[in-house]
VOGU-3710 file (C-alpha; in Angstrom, 3 decimals, decimal comma):
1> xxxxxxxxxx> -33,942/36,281/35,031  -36,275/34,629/32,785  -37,187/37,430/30,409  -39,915/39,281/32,215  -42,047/35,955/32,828  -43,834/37,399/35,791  -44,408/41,147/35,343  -45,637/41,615/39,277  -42,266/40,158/40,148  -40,160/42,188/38,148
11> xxxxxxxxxx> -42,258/45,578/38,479  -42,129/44,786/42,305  -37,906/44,720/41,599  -38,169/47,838/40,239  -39,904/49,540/43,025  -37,251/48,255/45,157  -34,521/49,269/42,868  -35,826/52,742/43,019  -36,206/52,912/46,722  -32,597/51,676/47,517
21> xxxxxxxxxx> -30,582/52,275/44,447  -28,381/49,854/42,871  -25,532/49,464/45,516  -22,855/48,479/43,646  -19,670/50,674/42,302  -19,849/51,091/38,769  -15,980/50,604/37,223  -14,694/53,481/35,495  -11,286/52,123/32,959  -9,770/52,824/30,113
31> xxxxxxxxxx> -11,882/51,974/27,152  -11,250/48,412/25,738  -10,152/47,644/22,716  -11,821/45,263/20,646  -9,964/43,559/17,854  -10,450/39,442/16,798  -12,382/37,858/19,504  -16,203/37,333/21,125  -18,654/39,465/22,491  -20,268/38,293/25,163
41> xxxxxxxxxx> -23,650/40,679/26,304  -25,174/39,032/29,714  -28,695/40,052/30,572  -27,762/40,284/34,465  -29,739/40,639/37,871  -32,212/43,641/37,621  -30,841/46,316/39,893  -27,243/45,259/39,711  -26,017/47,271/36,765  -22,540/45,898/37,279
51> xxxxxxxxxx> -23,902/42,772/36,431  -25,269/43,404/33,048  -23,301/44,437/30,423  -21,494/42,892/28,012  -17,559/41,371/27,568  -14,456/40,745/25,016  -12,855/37,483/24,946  -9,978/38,508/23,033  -9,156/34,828/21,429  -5,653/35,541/20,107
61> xxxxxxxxxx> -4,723/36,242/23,757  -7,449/33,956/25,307  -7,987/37,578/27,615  -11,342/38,367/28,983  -12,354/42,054/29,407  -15,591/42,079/31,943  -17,969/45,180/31,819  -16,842/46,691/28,523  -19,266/49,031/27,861  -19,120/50,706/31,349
71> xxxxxxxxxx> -15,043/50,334/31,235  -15,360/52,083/28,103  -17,962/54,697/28,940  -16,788/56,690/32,019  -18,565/54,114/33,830  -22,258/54,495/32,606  -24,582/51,343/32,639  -26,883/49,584/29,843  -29,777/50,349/30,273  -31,330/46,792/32,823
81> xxxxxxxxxx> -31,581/43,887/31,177  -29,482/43,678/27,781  -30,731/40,907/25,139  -29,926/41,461/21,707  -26,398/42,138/20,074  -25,630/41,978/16,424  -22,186/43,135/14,703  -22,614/45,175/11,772  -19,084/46,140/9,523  -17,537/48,093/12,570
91> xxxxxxxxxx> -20,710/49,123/14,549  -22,247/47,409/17,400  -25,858/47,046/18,046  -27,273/46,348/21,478  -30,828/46,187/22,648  -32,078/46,430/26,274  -35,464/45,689/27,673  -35,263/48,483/30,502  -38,193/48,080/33,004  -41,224/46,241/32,452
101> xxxxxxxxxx> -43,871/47,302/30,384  -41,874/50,880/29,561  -39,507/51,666/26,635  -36,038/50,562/26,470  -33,375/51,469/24,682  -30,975/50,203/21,538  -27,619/51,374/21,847  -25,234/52,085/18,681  -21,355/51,160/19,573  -18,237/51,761/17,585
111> xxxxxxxxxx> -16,931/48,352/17,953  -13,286/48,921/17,949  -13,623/51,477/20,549  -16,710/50,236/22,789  -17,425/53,612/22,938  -21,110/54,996/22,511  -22,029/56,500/18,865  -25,532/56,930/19,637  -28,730/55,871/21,737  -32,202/55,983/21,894
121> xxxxxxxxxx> -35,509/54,938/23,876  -38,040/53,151/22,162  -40,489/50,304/22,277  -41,752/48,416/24,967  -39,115/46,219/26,525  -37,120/45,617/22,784  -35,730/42,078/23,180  -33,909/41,030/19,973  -32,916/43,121/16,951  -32,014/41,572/13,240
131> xxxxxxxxxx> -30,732/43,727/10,377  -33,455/42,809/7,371  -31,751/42,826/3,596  -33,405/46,396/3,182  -30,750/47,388/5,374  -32,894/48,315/8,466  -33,603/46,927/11,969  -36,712/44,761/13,144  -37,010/44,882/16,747  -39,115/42,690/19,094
141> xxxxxxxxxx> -40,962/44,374/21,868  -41,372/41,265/23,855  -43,366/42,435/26,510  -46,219/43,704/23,758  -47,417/42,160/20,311  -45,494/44,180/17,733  -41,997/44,926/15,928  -40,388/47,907/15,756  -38,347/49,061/12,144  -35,330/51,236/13,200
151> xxxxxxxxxx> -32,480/52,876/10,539  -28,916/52,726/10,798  -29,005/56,117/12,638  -31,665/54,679/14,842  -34,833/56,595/13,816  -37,893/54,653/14,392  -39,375/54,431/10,766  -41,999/51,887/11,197  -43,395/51,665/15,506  -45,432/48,802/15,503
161> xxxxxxxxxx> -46,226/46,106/13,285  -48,396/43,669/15,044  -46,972/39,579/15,364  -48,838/38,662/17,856  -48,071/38,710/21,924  -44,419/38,020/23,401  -42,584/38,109/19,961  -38,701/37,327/21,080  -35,937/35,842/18,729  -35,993/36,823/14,748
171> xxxxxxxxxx> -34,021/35,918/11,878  -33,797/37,445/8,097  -33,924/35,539/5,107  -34,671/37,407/1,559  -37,941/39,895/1,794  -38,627/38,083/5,092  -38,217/38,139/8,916  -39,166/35,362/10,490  -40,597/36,074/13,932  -40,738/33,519/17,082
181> xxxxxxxxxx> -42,635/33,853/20,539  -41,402/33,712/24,390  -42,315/30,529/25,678  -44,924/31,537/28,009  -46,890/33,518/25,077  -50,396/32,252/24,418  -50,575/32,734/20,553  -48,264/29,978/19,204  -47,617/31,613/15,639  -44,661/31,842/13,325
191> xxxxxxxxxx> -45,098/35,708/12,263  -43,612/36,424/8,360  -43,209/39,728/8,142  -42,944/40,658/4,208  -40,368/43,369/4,590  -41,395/45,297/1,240  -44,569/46,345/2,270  -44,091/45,217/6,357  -47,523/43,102/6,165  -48,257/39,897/8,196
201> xxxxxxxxxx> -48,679/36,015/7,760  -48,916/33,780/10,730  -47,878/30,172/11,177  -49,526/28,811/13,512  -48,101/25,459/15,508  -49,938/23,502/18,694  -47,364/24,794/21,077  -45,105/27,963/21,139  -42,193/28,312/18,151  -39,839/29,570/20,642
211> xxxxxxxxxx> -36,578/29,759/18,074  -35,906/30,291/14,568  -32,872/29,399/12,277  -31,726/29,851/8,884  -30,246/27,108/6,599  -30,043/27,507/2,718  -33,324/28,189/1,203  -34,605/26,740/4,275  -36,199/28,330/7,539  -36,161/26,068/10,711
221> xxxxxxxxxx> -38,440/26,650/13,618  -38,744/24,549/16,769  -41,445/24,297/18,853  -41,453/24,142/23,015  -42,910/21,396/24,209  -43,722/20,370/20,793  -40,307/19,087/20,586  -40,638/19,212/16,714  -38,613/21,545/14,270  -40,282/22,100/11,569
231> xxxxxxxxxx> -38,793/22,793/7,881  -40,009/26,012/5,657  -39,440/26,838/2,453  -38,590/30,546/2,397  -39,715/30,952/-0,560  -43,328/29,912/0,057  -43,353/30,088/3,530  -44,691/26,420/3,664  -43,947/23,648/5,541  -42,288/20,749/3,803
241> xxxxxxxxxx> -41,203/18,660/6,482  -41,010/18,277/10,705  -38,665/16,658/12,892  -39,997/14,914/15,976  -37,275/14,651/18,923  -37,571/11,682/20,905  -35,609/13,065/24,138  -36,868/13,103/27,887  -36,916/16,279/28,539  -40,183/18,234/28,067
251> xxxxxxxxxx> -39,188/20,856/25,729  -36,886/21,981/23,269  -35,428/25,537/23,312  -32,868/27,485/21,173  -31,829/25,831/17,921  -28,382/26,735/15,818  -27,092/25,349/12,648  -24,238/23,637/12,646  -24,656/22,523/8,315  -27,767/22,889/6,112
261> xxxxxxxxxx> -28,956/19,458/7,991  -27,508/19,409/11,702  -28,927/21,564/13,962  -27,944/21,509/17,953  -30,628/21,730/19,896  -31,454/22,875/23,994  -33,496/20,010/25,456  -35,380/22,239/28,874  -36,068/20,086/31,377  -38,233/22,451/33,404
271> xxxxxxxxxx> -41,443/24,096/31,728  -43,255/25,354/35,207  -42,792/28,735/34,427  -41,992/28,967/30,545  -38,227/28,583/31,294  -36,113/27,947/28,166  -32,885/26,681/29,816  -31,578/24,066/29,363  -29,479/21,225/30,564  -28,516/19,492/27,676
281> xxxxxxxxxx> -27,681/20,063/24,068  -28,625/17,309/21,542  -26,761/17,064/17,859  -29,953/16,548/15,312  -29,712/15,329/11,697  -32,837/16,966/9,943  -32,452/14,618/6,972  -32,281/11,299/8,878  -34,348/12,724/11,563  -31,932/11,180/14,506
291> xxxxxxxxxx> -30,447/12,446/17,835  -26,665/11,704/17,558  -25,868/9,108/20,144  -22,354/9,488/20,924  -22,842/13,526/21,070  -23,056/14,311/25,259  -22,764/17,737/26,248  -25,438/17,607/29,639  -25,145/20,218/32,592  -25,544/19,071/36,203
301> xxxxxxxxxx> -26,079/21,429/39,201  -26,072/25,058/38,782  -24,287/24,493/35,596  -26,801/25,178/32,096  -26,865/26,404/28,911  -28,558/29,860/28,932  -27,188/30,274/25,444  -25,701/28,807/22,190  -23,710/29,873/19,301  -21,967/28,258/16,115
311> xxxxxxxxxx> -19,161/29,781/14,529  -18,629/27,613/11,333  -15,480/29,478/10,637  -13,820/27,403/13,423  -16,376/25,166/13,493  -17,286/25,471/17,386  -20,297/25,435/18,924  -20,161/27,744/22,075  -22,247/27,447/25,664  -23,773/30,540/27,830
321> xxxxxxxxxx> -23,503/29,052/30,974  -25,032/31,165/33,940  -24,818/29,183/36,922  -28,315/30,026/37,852  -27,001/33,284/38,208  -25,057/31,822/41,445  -22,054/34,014/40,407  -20,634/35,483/37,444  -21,338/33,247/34,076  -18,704/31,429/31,356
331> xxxxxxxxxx> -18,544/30,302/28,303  -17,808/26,689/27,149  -16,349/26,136/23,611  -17,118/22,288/21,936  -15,783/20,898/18,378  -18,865/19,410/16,232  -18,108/16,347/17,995  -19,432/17,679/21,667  -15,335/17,601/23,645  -14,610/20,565/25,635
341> xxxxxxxxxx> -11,867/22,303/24,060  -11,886/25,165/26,570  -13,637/26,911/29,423  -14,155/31,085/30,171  -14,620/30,866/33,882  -15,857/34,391/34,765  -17,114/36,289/31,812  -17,723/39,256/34,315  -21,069/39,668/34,333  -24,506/37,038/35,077
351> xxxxxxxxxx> -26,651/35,362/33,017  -24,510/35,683/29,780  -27,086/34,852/26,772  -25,672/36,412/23,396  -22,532/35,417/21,691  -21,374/37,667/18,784  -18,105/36,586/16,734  -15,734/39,548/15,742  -13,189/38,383/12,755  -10,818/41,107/12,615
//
């Protein structure tokens, strides 16, 4: 499960997919109805399309829905290994990698429904999408060097603008997209992609800027085993300041904002194979430059956090937790202060990763 990391391994799953099929029933409900609540898209074990999809915690209710897009599609299956989401008015957007080195395939949802509006193959293995302030899509292919520019309708307008091997997560700010790298690539650069003529500029750091986050007027990028998060002014795309994290783990992963100055941050504690999981989250103030003392949220056993999200409307910071993929995954919900508020024990699907909010 760690986003196509060893390509023999997974194109050897593959071949064994195709010789003995994916053996498990695919569910075939009513389509689900999605009104105020949380998407949930889980990336899954390849060949068990039951186990990648994505699901609806309904949060008026507190009811989970498991395998939405299959309950609401006569039973048909995302396309293997699902990692980007994004909610757009009343349309949602899905990306999945498909199998290694090939196209995959972005998937246009009405999001009240969950029913299918449109799809299309594309790319090679499309990771995350981001909807730039022109109004149209910048993909990563993460098992190539490039990002793809898709429309609304999802027409491929641009096919490949080159960022340099392994690009992953992405975030817009103005005429920018900010581009960061899996944590196994072997070009450590920050790719700007100027979205008004889609040209280049590379950052480039000593080890691999593996997320990137959006403040006001401020980009924030941290880097693996760097530990650092670095500070850019979007304006200039320079860097006017770095945060060095004193923790003991050996990396740093996914970084969200919780204000213009706190981020929480993933401390990984195993790097052996570019993993970027992690076992604990840390509460960082950028402007002192401090870990928050009293702020504890660690994972012990199978337990991690495969996945974070903020939603400042509630002001909750919410945890992906796959179990190493030991059985179906949950979500944890925190307040800003790390306590457990509540627990989503079986989110009905593995390795949950993205969480999109849905307000209404």
């Amino acid at each position: 499960m760690k986003k196509l990391i060893l390509a023999s391994l997974f194109a050897f799953a593959s071949i064994v997919t195709i010789l003995t099929g994916c053996g498990e029933e695919i569910v075939t409900n009513n389509p689900v109805l999605s009104t105020k609540g949380i998407y949930v898209l889980y990336e899954g074990s390849f060949g068990q399309p039951q186990s990648y999809d994505y699901g609806f915690i309904n949060t008026d209710s507190n009811v989970v829905k498991p395998n939405v897009y299959q309950n609401s599609n006569g039973g048909a299956a995302l396309n293997a290994y699902p990692n980007g989401m994004q909610l757009i008015g009343g349309q949602l957007f899905i990306v999945s990698q498909g199998n290694f080195g090939l196209a995959g395939t972005i998937y246009k949802i009405d999001a009240g429904t969950n029913q299918l509006i449109s799809t299309k193959n594309f790319g090679t293995n499309p990771y995350n999408l981001v909807t730039a302030t022109n109004g149209s899509f910048y993909v990563t292919n993460t098992a190539s060097d490039y990002v793809s520019v898709l429309d609304n309708n999802l027409n491929v307008i641009t096919d490949s603008i080159r960022v340099g091997f392994n690009p992953s997560d992405l975030v817009s700010y103005g005429n920018y997209v900010y581009v960061a790298k899996q944590s196994y690539t072997f070009e450590n650069s920050l790719a700007v992609i100027d979205i008004t003529n889609n040209s280049v500029q590379k950052m480039f750091f000593n080890t691999p800027p593996v997320s990137v986050e959006i403040t006001e007027n401020r980009v924030h990028v941290s880097t693996y085993s760097g530990k650092t998060i670095y500070s850019i002014v979007q304006q200039l795309n320079t860097i006017i300041d770095s945060t060095k994290l004193n923790i003991s783990e050996p990396a740093i992963g996914t970084i969200v904002a919780m204000s213009n100055r706190i981020m929480f941050v993933l401390g990984v504690p195993d790097t052996a194979f570019g993993y970027n999981i992690g076992k604990r989250i840390y509460k960082v103030d950028l402007e002192t430059k401090t870990v928050d003392p009293s702020f504890n949220i660690v994972f012990t056993g199978n337990d991690d956090s495969y996945g974070i999200s903020y939603n400042p409307l509630e002001s909750r910071l919410y945890v992906a937790n796959s179990k190493s993929g030991s059985g179906n995954g949950e979500i944890r919900v925190y307040d800003n202060s790390g306590n457990l508020i509540t627990t989503y024990p079986d989110i009905g699907g593995k390795f949950p990763k993205r969480i999109v909010f849905k307000t209404s």
